[in-house]
C-alpha positions in Angstrom: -4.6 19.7 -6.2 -2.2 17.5 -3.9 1.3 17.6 -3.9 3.5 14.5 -5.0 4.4 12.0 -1.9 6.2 8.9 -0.7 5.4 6.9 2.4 7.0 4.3 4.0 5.4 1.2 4.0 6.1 -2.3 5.8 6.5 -4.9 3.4 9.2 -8.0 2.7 8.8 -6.9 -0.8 8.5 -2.7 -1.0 9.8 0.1 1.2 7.6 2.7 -0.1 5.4 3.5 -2.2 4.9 7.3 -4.1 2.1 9.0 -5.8 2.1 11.9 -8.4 -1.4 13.1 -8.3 -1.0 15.6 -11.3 -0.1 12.3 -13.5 -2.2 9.9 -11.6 1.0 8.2 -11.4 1.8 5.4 -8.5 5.3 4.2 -8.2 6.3 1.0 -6.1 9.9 0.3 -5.8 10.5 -3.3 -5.6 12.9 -4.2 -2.8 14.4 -7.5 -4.7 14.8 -6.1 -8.2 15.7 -2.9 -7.4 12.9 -2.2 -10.6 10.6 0.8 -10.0 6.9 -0.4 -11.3 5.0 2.8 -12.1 0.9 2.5 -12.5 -0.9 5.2 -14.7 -4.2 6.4 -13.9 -4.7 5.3 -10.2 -6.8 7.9 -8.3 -5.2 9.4 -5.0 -7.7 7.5 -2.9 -6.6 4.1 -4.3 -3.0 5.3 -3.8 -3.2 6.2 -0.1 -5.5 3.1 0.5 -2.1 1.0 -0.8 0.0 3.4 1.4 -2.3 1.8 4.4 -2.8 -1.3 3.7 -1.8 -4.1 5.8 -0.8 -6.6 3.0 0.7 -4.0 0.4 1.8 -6.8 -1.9 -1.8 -8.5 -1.8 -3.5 -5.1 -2.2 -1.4 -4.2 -5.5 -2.2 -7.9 -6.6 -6.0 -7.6 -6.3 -6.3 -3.6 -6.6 -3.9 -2.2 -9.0 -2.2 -4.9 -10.9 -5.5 -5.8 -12.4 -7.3 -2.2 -13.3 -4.3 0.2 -14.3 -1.7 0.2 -16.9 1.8 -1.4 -15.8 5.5 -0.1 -17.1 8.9 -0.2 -16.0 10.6 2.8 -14.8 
């Protein structure tokens, strides 16, 4: 099993992104709110595909948003 990360990400509207892989939990920080969203049961591979995504924002709209559950840390 991985370890936890963060990468930095460029994006108007997150920094970075991190993953826990031992709670299939993705955090995304949202530069405006200051709010931390946090996913639950997103797979490492959807997590890193986020982490290099070109359009991070549209890639947690159409790829995370819709398929995982959503609270507020």
């Amino acid at each position: 099993m991985s370890e936890p990360w963060r990468k930095n990400v460029f994006s108007s509207m997150v920094s970075e992104v991190a993953y826990d892989p031992a709670k299939q939990e993705l955090m995304v920080p949202w530069a405006k709110s200051g709010k931390v969203s946090v996913y639950s049961g997103v797979p490492e591979g959807t997590a890193l595909d986020l982490s290099n995504a070109p359009s991070v924002g549209f890639f947690i709209n159409s790829e995370i948003k819709p398929y995982f559950g959503h609270r507020y840390q």
